[in-house]
N, CA, C and O of each residue as an XYZ file, in Angstrom:
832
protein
N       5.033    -15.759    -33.355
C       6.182    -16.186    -32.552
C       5.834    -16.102    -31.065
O       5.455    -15.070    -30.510
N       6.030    -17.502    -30.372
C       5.631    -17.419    -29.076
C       6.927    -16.442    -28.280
O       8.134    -16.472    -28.522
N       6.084    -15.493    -27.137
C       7.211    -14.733    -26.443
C       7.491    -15.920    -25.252
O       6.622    -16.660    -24.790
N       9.092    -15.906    -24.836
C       9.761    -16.552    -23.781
C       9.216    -16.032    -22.419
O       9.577    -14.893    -22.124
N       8.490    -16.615    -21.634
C       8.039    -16.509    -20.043
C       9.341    -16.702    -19.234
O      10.000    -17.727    -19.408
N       9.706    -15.827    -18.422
C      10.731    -16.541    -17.744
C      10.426    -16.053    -16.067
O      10.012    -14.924    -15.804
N      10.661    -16.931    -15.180
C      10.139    -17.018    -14.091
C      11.254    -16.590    -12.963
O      12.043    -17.483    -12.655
N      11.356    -15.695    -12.509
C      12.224    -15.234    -11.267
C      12.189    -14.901     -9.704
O      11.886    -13.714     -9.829
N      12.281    -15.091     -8.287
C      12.103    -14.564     -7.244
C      11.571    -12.805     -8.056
O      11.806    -12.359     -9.179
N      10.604    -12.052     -6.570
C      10.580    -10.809     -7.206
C      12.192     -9.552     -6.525
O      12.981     -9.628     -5.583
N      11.997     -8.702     -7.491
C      13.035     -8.184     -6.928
C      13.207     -6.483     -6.475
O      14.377     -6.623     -6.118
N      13.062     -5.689     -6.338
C      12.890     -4.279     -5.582
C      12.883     -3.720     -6.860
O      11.860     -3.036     -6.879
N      13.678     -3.581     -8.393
C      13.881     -3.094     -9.299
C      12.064     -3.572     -9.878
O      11.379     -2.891    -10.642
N      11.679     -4.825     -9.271
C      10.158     -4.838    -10.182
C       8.797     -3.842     -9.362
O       7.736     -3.975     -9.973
N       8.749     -3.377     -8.741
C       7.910     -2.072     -8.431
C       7.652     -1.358     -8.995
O       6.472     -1.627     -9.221
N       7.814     -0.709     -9.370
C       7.247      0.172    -10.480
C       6.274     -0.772    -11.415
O       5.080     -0.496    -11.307
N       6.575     -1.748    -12.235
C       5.871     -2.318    -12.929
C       4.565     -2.705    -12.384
O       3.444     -2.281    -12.665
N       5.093     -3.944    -11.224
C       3.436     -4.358    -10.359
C       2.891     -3.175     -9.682
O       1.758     -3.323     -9.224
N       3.468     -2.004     -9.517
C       2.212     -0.960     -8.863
C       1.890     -0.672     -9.977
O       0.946      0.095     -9.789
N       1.997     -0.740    -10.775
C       0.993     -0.138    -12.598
C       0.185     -1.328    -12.672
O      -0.970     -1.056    -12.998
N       0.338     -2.216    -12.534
C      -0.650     -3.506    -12.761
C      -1.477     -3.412    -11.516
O      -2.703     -3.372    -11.617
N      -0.958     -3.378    -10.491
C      -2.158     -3.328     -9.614
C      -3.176     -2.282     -9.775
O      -4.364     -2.578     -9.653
N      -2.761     -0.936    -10.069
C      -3.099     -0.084     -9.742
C      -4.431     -0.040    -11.332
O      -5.160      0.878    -11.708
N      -4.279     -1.174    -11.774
C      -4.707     -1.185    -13.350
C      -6.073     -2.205    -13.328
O      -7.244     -1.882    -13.525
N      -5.465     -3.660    -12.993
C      -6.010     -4.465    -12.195
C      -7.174     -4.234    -11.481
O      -8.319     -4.291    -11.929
N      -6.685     -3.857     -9.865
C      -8.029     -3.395     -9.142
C      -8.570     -1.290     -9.366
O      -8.920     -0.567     -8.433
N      -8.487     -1.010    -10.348
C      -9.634     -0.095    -10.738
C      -9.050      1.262     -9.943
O      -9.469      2.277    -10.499
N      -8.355      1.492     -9.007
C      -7.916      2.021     -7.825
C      -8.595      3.762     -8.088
O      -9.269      4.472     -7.343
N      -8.074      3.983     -9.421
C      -8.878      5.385    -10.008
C      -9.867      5.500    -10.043
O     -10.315      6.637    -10.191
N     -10.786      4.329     -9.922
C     -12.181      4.040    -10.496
C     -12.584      4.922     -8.507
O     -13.712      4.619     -8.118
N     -12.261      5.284     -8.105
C     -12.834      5.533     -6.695
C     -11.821      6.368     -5.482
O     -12.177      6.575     -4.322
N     -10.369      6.807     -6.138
C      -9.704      7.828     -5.872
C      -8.910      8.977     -6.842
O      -8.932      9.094     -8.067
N      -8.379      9.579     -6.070
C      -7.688     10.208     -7.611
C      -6.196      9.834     -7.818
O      -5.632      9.085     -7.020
N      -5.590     10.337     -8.847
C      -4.816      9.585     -9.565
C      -3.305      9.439     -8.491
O      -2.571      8.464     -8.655
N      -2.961     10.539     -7.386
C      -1.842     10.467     -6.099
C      -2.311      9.336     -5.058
O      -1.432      8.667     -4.514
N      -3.941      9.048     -4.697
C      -3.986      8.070     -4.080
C      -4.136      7.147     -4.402
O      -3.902      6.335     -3.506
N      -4.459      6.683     -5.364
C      -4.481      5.500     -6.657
C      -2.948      4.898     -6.252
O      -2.784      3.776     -5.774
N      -1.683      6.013     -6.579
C      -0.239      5.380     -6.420
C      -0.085      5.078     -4.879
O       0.750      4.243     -4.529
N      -0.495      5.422     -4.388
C      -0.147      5.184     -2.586
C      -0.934      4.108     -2.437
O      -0.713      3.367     -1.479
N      -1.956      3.824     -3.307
C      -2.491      2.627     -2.153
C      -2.141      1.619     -3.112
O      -2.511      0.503     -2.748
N      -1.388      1.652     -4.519
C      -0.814      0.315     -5.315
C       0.537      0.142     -4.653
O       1.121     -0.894     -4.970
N       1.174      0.970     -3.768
C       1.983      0.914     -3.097
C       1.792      0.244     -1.796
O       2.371     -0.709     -1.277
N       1.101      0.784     -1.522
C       0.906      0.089     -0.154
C       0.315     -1.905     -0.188
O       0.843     -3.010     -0.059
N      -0.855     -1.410     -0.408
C      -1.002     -3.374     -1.458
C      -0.122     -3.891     -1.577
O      -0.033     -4.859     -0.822
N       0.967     -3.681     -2.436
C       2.201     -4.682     -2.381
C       3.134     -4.490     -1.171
O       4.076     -5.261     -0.993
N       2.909     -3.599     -0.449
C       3.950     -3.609      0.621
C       3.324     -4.480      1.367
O       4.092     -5.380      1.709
N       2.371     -4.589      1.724
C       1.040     -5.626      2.249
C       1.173     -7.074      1.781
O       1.695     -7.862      2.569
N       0.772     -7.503      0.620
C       1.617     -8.644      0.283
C       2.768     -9.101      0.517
O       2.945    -10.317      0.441
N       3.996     -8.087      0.913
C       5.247     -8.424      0.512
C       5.766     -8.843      2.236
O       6.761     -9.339      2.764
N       4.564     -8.360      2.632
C       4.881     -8.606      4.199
C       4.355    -10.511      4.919
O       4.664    -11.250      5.854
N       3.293    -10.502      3.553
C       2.595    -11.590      4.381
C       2.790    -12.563      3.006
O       1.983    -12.848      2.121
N       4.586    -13.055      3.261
C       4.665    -14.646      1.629
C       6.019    -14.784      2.416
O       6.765    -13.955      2.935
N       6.058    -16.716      2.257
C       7.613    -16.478      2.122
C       8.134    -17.492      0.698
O       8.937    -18.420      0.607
N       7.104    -16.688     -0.459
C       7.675    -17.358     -1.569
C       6.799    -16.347     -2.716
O       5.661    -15.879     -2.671
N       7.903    -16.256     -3.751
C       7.750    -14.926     -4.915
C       8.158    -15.775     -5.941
O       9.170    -16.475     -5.995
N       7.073    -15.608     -6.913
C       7.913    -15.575     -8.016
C       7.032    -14.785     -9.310
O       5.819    -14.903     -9.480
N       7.990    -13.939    -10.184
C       7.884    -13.160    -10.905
C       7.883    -13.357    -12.037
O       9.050    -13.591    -12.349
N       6.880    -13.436    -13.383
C       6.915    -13.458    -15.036
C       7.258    -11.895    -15.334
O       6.876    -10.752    -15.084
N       8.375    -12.738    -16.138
C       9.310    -11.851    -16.918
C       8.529    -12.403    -18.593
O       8.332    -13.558    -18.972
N       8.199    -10.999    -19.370
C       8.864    -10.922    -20.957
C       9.560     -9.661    -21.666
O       9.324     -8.453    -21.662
N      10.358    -10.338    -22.172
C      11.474     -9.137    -22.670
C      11.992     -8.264    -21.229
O      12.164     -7.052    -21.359
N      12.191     -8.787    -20.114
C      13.058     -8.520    -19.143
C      12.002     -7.823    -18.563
O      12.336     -7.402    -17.455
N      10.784     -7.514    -18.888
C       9.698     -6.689    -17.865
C       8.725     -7.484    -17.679
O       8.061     -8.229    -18.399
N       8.745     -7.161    -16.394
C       7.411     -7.591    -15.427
C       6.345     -7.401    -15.494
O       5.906     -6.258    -15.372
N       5.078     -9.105    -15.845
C       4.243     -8.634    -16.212
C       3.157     -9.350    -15.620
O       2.002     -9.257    -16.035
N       3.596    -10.241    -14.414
C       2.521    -10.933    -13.297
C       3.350    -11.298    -12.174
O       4.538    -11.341    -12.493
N       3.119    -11.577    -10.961
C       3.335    -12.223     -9.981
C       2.800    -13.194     -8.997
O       1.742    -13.678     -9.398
N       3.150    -13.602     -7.935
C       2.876    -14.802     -7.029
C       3.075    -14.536     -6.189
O       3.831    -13.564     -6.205
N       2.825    -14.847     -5.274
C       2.911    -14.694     -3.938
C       2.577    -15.848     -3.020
O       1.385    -15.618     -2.816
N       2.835    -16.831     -2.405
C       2.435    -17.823     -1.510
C       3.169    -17.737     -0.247
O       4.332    -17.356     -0.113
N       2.477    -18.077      0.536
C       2.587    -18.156      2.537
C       3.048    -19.464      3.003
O       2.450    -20.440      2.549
N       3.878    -19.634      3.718
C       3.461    -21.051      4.373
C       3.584    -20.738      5.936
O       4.675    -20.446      6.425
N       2.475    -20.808      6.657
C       2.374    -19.753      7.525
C       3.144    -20.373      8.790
O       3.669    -19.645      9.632
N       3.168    -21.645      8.853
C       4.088    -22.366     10.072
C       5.760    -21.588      9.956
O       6.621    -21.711     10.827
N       5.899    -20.908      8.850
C       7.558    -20.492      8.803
C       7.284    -19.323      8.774
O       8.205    -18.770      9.375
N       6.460    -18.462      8.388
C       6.605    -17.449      7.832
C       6.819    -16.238      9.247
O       6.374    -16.272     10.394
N       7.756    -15.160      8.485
C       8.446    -14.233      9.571
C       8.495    -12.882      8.908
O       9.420    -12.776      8.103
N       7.686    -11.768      9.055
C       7.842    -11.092      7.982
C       9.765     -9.859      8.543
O      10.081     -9.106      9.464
N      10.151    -10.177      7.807
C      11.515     -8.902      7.703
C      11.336     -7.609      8.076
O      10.743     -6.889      7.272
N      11.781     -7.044      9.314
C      11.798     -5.667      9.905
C      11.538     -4.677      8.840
O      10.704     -3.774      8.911
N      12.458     -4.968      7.674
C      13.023     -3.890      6.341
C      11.383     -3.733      5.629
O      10.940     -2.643      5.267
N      10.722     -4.849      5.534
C       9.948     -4.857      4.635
C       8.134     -4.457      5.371
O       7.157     -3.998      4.781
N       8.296     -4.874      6.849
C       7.687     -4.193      7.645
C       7.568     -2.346      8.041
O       6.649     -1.617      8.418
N       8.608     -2.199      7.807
C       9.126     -0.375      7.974
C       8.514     -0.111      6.176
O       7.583      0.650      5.911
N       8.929     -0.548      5.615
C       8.099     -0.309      4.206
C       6.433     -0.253      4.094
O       5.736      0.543      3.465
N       6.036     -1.416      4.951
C       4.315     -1.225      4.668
C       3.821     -0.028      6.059
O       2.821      0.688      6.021
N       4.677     -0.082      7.027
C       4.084      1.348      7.903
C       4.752      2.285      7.001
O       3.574      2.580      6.801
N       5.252      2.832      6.467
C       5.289      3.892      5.920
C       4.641      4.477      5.096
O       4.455      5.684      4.943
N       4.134      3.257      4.316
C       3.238      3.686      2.581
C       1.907      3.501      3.516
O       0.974      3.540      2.714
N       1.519      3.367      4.486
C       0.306      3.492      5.573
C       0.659      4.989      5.591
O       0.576      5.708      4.595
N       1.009      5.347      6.658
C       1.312      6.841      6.785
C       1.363      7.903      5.802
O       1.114      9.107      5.857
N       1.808      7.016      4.762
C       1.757      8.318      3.561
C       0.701      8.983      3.431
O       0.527     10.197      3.537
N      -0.323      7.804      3.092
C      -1.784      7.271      3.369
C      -2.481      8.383      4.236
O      -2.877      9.539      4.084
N      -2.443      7.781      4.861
C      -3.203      8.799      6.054
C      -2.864      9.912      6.450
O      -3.409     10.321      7.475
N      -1.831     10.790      5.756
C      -1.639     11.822      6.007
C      -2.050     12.778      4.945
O      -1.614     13.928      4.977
N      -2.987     12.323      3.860
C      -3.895     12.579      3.393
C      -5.475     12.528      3.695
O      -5.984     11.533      4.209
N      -5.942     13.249      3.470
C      -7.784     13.305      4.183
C      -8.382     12.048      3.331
O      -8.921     11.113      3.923
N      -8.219     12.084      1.449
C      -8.792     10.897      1.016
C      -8.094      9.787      1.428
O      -8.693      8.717      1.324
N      -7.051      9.777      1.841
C      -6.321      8.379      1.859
C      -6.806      7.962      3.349
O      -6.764      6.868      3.913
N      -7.239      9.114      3.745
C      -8.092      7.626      5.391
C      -9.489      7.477      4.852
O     -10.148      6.482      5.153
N      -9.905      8.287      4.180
C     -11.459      7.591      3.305
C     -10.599      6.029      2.785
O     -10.874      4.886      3.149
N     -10.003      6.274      2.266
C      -9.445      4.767      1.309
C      -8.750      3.822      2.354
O      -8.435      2.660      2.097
N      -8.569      4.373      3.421
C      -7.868      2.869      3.790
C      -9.177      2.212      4.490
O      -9.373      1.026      4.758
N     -10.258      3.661      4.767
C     -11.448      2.995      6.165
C     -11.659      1.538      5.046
O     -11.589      0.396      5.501
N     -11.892      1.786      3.720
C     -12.749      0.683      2.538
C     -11.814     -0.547      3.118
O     -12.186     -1.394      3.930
N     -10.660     -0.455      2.576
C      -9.757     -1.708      2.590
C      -9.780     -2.240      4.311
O     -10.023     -3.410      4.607
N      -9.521     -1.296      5.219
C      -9.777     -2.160      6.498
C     -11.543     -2.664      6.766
O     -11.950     -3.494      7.579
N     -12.160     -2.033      6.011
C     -13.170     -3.409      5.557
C     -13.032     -4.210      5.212
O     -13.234     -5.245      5.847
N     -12.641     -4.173      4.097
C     -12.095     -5.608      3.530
C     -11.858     -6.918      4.225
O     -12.452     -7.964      4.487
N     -10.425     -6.204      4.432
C      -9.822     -6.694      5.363
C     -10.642     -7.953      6.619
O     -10.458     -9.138      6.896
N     -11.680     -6.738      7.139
C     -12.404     -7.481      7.899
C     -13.340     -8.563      7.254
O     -13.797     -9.529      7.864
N     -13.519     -8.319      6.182
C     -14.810     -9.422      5.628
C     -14.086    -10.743      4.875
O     -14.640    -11.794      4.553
N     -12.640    -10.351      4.691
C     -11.864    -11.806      4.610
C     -11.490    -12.657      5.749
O     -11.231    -13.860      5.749
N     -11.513    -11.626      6.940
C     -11.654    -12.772      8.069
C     -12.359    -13.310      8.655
O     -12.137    -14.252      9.416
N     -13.703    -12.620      8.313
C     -15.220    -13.590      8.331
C     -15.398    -14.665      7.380
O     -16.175    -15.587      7.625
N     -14.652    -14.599      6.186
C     -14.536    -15.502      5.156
C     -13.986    -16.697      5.897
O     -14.632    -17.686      6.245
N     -12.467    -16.422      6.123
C     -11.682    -17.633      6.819
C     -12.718    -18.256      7.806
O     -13.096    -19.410      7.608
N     -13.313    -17.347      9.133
C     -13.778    -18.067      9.494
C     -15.036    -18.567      9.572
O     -15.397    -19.281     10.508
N     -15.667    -18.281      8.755
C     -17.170    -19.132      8.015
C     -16.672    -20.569      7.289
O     -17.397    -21.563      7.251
N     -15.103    -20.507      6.628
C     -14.705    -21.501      6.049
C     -14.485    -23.160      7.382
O     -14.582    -24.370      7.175
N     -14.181    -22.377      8.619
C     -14.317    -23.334      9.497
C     -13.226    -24.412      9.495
O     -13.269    -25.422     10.196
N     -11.935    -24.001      8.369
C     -10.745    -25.030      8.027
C      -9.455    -23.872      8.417
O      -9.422    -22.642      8.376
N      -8.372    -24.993      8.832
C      -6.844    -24.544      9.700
C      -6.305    -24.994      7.951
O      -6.257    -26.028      7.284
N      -5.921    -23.334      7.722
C      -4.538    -24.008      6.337
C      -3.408    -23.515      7.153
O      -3.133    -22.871      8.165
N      -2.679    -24.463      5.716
C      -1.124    -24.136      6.805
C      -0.376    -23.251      5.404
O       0.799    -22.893      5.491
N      -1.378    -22.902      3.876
C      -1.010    -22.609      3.206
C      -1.639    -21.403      2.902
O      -2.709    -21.148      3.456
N      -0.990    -20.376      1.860
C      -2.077    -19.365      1.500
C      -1.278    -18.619      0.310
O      -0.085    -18.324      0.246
N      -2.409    -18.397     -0.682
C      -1.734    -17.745     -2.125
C      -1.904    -16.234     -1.649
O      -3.077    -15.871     -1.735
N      -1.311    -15.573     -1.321
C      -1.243    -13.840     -0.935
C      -1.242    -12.962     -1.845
O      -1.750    -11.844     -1.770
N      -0.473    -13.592     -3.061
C      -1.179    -12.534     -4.298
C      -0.948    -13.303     -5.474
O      -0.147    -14.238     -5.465
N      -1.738    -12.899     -6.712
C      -1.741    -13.407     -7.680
C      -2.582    -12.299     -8.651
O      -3.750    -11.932     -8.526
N      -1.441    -11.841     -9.800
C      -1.850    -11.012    -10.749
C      -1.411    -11.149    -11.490
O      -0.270    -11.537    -11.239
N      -1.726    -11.021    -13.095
C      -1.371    -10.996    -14.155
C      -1.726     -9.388    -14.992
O      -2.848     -8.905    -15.145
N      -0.883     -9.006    -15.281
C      -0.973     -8.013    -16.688
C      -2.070     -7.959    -17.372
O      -1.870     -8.796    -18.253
N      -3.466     -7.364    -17.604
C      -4.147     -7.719    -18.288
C      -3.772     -7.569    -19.494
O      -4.100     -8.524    -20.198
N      -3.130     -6.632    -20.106
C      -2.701     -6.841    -21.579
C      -1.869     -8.427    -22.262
O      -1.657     -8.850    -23.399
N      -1.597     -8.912    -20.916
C      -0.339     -9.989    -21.562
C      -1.098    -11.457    -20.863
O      -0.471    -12.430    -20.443
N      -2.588    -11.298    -20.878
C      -3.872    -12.347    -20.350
C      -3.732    -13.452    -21.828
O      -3.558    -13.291    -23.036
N      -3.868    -14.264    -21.169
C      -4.727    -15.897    -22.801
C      -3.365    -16.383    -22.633
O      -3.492    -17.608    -22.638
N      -1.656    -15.994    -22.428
C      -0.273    -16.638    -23.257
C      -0.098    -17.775    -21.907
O       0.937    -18.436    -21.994
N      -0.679    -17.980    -21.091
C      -0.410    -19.092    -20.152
C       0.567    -18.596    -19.013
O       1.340    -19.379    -18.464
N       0.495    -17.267    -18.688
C       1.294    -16.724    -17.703
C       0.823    -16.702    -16.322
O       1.518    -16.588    -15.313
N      -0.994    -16.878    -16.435
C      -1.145    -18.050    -14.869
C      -0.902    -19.052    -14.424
O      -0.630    -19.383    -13.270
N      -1.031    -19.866    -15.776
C      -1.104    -21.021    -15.391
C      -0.052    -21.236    -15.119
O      -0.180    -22.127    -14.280
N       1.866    -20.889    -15.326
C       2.922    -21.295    -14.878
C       3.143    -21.048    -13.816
O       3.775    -21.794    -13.069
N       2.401    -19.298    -13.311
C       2.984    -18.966    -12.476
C       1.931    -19.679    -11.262
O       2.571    -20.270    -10.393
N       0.740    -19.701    -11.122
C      -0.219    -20.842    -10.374
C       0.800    -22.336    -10.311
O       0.872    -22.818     -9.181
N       1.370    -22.887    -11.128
C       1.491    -24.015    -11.122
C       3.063    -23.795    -10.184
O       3.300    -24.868     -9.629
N       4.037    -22.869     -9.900
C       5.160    -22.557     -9.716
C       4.489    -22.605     -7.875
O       5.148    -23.054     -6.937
N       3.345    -22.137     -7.778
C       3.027    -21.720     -6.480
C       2.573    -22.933     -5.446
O       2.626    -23.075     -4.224
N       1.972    -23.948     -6.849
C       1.721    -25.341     -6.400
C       2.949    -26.063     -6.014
O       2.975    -26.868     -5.083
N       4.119    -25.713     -6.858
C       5.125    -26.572     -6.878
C       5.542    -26.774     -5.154
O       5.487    -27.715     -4.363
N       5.966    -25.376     -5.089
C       6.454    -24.271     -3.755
C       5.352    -25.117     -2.315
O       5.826    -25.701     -1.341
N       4.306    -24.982     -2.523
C       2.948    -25.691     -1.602
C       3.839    -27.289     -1.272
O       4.503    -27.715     -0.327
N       3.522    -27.697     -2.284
C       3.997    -29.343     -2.333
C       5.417    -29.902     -2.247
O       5.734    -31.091     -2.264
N       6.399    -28.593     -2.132
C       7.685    -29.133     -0.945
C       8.097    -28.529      0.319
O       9.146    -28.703      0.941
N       6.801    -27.573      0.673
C       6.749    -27.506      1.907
C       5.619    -28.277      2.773
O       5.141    -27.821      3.812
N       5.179    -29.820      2.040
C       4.309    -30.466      2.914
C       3.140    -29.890      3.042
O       2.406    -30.349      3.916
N       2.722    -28.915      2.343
C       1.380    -28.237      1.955
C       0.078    -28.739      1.296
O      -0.044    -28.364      0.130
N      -0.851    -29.449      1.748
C      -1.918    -30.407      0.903
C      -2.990    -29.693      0.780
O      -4.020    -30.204      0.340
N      -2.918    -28.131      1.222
C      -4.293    -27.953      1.117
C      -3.903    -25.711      1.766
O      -3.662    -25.164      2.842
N      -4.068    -25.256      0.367
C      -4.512    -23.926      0.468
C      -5.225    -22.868     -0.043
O      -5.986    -23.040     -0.996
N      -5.103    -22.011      0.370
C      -6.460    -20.980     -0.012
C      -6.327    -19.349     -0.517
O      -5.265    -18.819     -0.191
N      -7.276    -18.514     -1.265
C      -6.375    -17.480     -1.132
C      -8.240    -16.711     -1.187
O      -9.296    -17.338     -1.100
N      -8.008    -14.979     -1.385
C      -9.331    -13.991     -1.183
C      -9.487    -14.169     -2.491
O      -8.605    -14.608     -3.228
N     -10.893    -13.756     -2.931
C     -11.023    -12.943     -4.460
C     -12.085    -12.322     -3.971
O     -12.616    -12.440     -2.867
N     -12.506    -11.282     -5.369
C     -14.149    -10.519     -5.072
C     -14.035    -10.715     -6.553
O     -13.308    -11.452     -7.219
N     -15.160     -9.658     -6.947
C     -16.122     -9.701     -8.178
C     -15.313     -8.537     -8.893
O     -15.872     -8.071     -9.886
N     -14.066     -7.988     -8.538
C     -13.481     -6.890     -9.193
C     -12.792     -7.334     -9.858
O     -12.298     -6.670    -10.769
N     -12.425     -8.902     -9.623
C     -11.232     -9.824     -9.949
C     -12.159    -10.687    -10.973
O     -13.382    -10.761    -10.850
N     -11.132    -11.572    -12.387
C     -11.377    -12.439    -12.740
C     -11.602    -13.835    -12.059
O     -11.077    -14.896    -12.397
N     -12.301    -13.669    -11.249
C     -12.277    -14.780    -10.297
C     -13.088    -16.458    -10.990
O     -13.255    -17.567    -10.482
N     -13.379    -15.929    -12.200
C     -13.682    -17.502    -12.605
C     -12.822    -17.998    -12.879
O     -12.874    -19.225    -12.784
N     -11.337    -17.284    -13.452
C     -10.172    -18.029    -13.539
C      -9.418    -19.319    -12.793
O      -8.880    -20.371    -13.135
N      -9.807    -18.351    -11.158
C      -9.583    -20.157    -10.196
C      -9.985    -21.077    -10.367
O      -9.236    -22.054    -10.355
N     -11.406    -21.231    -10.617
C     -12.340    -22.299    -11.270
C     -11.040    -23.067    -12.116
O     -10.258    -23.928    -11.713
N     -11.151    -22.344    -13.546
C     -10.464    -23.206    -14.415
C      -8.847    -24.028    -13.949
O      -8.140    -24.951    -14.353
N      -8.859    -23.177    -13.044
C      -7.105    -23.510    -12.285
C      -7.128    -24.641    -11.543
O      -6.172    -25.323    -11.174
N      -8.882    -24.873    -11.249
C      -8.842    -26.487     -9.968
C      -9.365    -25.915     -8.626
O      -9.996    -26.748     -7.974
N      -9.254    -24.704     -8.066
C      -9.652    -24.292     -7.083
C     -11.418    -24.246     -6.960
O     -12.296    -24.039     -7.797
N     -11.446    -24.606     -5.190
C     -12.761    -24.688     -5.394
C     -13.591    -23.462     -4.587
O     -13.031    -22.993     -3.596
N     -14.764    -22.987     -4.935
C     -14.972    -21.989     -3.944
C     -15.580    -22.509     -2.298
O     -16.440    -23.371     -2.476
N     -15.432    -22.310     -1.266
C     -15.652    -22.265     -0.221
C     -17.006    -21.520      0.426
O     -18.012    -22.040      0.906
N     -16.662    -20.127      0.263
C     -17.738    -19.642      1.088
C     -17.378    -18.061      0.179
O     -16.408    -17.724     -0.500
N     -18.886    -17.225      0.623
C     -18.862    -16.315      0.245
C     -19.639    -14.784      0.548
O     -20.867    -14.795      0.634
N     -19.205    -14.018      0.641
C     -20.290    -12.732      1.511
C     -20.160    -11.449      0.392
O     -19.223    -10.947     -0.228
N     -21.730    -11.186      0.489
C     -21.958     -9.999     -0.073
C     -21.595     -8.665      0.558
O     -22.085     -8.631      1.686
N     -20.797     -7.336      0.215
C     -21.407     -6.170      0.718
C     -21.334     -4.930      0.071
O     -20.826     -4.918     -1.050
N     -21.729     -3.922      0.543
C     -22.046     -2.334     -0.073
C     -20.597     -1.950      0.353
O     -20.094     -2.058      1.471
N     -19.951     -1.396     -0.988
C     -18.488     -0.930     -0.334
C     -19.295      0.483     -1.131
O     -20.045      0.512     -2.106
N     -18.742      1.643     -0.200
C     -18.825      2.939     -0.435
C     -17.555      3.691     -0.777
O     -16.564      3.756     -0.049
N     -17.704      4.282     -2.037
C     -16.260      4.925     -2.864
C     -16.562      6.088     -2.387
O     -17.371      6.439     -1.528
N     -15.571      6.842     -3.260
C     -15.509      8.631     -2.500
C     -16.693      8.765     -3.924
O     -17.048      9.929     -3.739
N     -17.409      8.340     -5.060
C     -18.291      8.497     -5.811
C     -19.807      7.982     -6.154
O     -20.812      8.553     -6.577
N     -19.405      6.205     -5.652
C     -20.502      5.707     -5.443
C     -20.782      4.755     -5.065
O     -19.719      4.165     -5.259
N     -21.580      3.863     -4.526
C     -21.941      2.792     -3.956
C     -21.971      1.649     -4.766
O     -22.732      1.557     -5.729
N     -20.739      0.279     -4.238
C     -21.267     -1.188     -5.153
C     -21.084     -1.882     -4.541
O     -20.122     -1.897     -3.773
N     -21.997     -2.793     -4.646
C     -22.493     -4.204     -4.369
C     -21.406     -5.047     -4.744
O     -21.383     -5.429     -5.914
N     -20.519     -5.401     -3.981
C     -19.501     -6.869     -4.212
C     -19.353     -7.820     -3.273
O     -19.340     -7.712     -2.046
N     -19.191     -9.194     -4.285
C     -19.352    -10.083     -3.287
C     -17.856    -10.768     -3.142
O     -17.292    -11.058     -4.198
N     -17.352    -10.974     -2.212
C     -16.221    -11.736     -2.014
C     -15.763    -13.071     -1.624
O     -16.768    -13.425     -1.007
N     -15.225    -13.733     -1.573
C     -15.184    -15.140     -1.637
C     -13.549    -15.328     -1.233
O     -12.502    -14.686     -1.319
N     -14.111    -16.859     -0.650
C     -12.494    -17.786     -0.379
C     -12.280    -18.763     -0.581
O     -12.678    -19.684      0.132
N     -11.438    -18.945     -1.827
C     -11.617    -20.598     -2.399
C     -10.294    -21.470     -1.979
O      -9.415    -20.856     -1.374
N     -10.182    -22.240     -2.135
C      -9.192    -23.470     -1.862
C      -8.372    -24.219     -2.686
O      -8.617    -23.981     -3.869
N      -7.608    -24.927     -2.540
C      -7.144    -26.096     -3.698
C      -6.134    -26.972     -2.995
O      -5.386    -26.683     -2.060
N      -6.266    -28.014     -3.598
C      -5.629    -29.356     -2.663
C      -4.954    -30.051     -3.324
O      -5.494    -30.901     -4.032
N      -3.536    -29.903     -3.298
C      -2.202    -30.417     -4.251
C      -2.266    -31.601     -4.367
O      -1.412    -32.205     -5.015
């Protein structure tokens, strides 16, 4: 029996769920312990939630089990409320000794996606800001609606052409199959509080 997908804006009651998926997702334990693991799946989505002005959420059996996220950056304004939310889950952060080890990684990141953008050498006016699925609830077509929901969103705001991050932590051949193309891409040594890996990150595209 196929389960019913049902597609909703996200809503404050779905937190809890996407910080378990994120926090599941990108490995977060795999390289802190299990209090900063929750602060920084917290913070991530407060991070996302700052930089979209379009959500939408897969529902089965009334729980949350992927999301979306898309930008359209000519409008986009992020909300005081939701701004005071991502400085705070920062601060939590750093008022821990590992949690400024963990944010130094991510404000790497950070930085090597904006060498991405600009190695890519292209002005979008679009951008996918997050995109996750449940790995337990992977194969039932819950990207592809919610990818295709994000296209929809792109293509009535006059959007012909956007882009979003991945690395090698991510199923990132999935974009492939989605139509997206890769762009450009940089290797580097990210250093955990355990051990050293080699990932490469990338910024691909797609054109409605």
């Amino acid at each position: 029996m196929m389960k019913e997908i049902i597609l909703r804006e996200y809503q404050e009651t779905d937190r809890m769920y996407l910080e378990d998926i994120i926090r599941e997702t990108w490995n977060y334990d795999k390289f802190c312990s299990p209090i900063v693991a929750r602060k920084m799946a917290k913070l991530y989505l407060n991070s996302c939630l700052t930089n979209q002005t379009f959500t939408k959420v897969a529902l089965i059996n009334h729980i949350p089990v992927g999301i979306i996220m898309g930008k359209n950056s000519r409008k986009h304004k992020c909300p005081i409320h939701l701004r005071i939310k991502w400085i705070n889950s920062i601060i939590s952060l750093y008022c821990l000794k590992e949690g400024r080890k963990v944010l130094k990684i991510f404000d790497g990141i950070e930085g090597i996606d904006q060498q991405l953008l600009s190695m890519c050498g292209k002005q979008y006016n679009g951008e996918l800001a997050f995109f996750v699925v449940d790995k337990k609830n992977r194969g039932q077509g819950i990207g592809r609606k919610l990818f295709q929901s994000a296209v929809n969103y792109m293509k009535s705001q006059n959007i012909s052409e956007f882009y979003l991050f991945t690395d090698t932590s991510c199923n990132y051949p999935f974009y492939e199959h989605l139509g997206l193309t890769k762009q450009c891409e940089i290797q580097q040594e990210i250093n955990t509080n355990y051990n050293k890996e080699t990932m490469t990150f990338f910024i691909y595209d797609y054109h409605c």
